[in-house]
VMD Tcl script that builds the backbone (N, CA, C; Angstrom):
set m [mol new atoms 225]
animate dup $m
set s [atomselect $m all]
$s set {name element resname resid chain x y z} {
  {N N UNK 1 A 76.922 113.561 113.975}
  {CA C UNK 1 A 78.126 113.496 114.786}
  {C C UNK 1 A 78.358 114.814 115.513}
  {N N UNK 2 A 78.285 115.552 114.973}
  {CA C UNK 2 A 78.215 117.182 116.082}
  {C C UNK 2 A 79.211 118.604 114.746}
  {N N UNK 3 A 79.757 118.930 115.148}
  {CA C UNK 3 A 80.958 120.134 115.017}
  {C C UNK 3 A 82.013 120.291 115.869}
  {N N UNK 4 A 82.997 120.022 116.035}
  {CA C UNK 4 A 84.111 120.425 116.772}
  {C C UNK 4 A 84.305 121.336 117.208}
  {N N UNK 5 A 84.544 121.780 118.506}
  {CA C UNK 5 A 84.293 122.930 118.996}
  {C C UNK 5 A 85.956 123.440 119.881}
  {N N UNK 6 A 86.881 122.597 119.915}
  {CA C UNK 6 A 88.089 122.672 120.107}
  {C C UNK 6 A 88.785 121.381 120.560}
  {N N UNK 7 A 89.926 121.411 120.012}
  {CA C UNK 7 A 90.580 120.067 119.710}
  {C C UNK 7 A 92.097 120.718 120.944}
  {N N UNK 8 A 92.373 119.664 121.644}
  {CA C UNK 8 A 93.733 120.133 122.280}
  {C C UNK 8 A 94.419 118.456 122.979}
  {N N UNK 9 A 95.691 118.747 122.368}
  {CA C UNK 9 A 96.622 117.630 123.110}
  {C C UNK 9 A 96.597 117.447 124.685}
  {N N UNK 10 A 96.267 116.424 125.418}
  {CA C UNK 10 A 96.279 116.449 126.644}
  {C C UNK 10 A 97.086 115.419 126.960}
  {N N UNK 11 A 97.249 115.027 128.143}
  {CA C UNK 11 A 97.526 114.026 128.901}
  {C C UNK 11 A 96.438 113.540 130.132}
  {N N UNK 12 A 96.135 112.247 129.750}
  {CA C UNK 12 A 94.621 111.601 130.203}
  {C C UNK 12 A 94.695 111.130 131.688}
  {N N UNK 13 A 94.343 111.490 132.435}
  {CA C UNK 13 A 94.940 111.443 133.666}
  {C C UNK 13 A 93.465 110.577 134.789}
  {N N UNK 14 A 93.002 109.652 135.503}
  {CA C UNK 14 A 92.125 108.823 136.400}
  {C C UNK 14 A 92.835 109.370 137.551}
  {N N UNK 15 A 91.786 109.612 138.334}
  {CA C UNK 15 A 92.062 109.591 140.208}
  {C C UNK 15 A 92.065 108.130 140.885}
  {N N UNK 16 A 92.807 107.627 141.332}
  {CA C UNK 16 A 92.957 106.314 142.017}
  {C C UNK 16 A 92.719 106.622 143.923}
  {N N UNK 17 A 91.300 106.432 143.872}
  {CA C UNK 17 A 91.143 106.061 145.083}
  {C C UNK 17 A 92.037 105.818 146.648}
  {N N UNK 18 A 92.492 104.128 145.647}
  {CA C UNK 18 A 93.269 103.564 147.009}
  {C C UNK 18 A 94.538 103.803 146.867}
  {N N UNK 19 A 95.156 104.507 146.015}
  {CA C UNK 19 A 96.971 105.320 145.880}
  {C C UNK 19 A 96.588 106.703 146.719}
  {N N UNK 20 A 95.668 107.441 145.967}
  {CA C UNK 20 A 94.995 108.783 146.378}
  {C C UNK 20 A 96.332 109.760 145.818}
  {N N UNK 21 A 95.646 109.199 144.394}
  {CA C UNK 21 A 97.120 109.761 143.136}
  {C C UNK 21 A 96.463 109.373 141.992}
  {N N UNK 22 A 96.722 110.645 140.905}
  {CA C UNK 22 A 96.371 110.427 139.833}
  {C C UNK 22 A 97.160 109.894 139.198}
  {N N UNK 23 A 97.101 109.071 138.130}
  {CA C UNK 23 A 97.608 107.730 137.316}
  {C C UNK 23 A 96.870 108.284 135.652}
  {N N UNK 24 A 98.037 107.463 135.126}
  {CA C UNK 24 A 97.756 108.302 133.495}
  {C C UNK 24 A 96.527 107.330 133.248}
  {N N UNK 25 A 95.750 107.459 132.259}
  {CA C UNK 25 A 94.585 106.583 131.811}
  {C C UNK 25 A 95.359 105.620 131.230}
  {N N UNK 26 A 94.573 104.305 130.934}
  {CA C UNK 26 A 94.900 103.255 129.984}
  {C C UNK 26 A 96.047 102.374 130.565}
  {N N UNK 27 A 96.374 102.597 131.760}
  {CA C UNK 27 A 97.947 102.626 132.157}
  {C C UNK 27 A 98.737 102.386 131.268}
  {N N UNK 28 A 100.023 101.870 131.552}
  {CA C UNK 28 A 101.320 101.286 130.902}
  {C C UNK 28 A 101.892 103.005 131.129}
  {N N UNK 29 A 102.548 103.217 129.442}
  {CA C UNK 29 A 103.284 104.163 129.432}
  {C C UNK 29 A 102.398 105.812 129.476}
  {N N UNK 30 A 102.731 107.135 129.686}
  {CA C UNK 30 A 101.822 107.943 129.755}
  {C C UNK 30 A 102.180 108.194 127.883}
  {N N UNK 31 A 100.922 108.459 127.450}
  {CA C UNK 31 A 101.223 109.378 126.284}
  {C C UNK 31 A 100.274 110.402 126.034}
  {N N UNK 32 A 100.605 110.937 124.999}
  {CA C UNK 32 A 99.357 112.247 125.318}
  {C C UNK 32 A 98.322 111.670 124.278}
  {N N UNK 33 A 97.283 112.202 124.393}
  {CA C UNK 33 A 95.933 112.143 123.676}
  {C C UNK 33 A 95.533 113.256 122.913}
  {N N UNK 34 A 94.714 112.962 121.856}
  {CA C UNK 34 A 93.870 114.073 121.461}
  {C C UNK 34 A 92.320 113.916 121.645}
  {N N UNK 35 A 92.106 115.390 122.766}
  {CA C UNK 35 A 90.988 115.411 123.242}
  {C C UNK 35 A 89.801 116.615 122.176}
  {N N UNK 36 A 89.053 116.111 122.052}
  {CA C UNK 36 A 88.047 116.893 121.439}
  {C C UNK 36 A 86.581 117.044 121.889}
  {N N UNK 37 A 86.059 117.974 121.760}
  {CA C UNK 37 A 84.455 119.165 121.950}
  {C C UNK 37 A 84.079 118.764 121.285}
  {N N UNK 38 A 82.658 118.021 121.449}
  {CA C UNK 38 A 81.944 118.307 120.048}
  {C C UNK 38 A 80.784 118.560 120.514}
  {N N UNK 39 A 79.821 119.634 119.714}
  {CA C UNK 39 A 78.726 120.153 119.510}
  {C C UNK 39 A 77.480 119.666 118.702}
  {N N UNK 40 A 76.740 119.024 119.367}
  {CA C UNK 40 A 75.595 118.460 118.145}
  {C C UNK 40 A 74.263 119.798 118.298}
  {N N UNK 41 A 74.051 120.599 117.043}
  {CA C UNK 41 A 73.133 121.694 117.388}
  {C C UNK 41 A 71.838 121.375 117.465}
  {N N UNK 42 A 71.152 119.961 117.008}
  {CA C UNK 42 A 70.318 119.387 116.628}
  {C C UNK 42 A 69.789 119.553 118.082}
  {N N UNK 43 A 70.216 118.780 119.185}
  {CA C UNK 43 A 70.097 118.198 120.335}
  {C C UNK 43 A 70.593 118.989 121.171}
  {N N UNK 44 A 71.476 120.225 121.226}
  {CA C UNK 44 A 72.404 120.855 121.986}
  {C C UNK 44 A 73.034 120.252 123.087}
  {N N UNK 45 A 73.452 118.723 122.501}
  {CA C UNK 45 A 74.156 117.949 123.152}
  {C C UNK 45 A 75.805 118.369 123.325}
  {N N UNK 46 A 76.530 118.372 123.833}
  {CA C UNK 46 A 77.963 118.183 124.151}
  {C C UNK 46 A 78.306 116.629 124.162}
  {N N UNK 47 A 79.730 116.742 123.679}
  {CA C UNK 47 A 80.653 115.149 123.903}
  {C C UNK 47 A 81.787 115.174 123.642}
  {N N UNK 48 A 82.595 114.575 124.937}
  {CA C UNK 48 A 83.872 114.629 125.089}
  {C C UNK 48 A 84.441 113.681 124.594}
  {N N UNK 49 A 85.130 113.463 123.602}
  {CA C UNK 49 A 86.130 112.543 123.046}
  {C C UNK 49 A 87.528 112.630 123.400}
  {N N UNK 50 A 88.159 111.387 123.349}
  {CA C UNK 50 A 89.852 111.691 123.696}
  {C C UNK 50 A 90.256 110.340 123.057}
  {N N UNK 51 A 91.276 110.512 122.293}
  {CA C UNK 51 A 91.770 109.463 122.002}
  {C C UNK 51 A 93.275 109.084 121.625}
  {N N UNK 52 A 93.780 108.049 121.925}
  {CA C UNK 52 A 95.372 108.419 122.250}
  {C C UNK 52 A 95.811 108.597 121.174}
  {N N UNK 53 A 97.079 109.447 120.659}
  {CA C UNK 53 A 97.495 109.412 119.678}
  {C C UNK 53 A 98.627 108.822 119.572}
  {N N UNK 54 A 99.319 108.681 118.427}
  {CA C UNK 54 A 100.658 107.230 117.687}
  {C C UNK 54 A 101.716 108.419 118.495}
  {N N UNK 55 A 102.857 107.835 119.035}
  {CA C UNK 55 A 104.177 108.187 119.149}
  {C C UNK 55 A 104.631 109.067 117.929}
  {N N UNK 56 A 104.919 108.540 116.752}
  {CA C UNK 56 A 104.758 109.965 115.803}
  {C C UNK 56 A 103.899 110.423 115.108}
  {N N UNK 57 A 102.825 110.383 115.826}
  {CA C UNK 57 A 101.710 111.654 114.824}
  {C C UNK 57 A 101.771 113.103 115.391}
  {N N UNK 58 A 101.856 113.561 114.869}
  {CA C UNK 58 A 101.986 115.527 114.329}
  {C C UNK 58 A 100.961 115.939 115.208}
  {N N UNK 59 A 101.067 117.235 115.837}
  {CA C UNK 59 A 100.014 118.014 116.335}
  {C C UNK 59 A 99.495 118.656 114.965}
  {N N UNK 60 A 98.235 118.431 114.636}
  {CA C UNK 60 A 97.462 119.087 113.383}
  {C C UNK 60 A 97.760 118.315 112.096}
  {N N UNK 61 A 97.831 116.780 112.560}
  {CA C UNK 61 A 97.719 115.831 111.620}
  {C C UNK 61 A 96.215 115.325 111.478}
  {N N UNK 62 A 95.868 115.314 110.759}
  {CA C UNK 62 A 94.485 114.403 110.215}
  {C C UNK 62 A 94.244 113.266 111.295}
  {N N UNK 63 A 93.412 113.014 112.215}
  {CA C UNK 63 A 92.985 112.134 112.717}
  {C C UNK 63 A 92.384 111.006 112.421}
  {N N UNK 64 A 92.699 110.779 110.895}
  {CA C UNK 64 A 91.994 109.331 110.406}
  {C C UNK 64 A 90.305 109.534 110.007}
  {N N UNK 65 A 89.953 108.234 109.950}
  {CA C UNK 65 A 88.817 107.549 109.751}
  {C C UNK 65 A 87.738 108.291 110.584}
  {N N UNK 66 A 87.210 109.115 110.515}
  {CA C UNK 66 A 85.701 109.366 111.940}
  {C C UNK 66 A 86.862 110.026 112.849}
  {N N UNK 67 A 87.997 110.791 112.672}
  {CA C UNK 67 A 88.473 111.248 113.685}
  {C C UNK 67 A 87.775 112.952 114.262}
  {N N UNK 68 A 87.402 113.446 112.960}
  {CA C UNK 68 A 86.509 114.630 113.137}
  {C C UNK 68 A 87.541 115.825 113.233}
  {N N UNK 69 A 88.378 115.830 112.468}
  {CA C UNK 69 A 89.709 116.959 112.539}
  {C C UNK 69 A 90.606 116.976 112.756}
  {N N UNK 70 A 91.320 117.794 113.383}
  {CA C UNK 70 A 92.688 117.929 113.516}
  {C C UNK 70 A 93.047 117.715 115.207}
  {N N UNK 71 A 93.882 117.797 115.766}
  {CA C UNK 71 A 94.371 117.715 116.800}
  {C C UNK 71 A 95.016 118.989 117.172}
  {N N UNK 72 A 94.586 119.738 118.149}
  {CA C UNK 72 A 95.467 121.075 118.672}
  {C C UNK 72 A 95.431 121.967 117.427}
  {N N UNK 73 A 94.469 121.927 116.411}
  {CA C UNK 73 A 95.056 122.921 115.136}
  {C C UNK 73 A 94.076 124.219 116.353}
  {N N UNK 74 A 93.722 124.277 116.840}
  {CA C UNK 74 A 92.623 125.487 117.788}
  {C C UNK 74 A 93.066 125.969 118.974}
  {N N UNK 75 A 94.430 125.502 119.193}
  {CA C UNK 75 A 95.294 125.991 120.314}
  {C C UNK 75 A 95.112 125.568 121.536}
}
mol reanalyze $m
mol bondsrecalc $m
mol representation Tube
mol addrep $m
């Protein structure tokens, strides 16, 4: 799976073409995400993960199952 290389709260944002305006990902409501780095040294691959997080989950809450860390605990 890699090493985490920095974890940070974002807001997921697509360029829309035919508006010629960025639009939150996933549409509906905007919420923020936790985006993460990861490092595989094997392969010196990179991979960008992001994945939305719950209305009340914690910045530097446990990301679950295969979440691979924390969220924003790296500033």
């Amino acid at each position: 799976m890699g090493t985490v290389l920095c974890s940070a709260r974002a807001t997921v944002l697509l360029y829309d073409e035919a508006q010629k305006q960025w639009v939150a990902a996933g549409g509906g409501p905007q919420t923020p995400s936790c985006v993460q780095l990861y490092h595989h040294p094997g392969t010196h691959a990179f991979r960008l993960v992001g994945r939305k997080m719950q209305p009340d989950q914690q910045v530097g809450a446990p990301m679950g199952a295969g979440g691979g860390g924390t969220c924003g605990g790296r500033g």
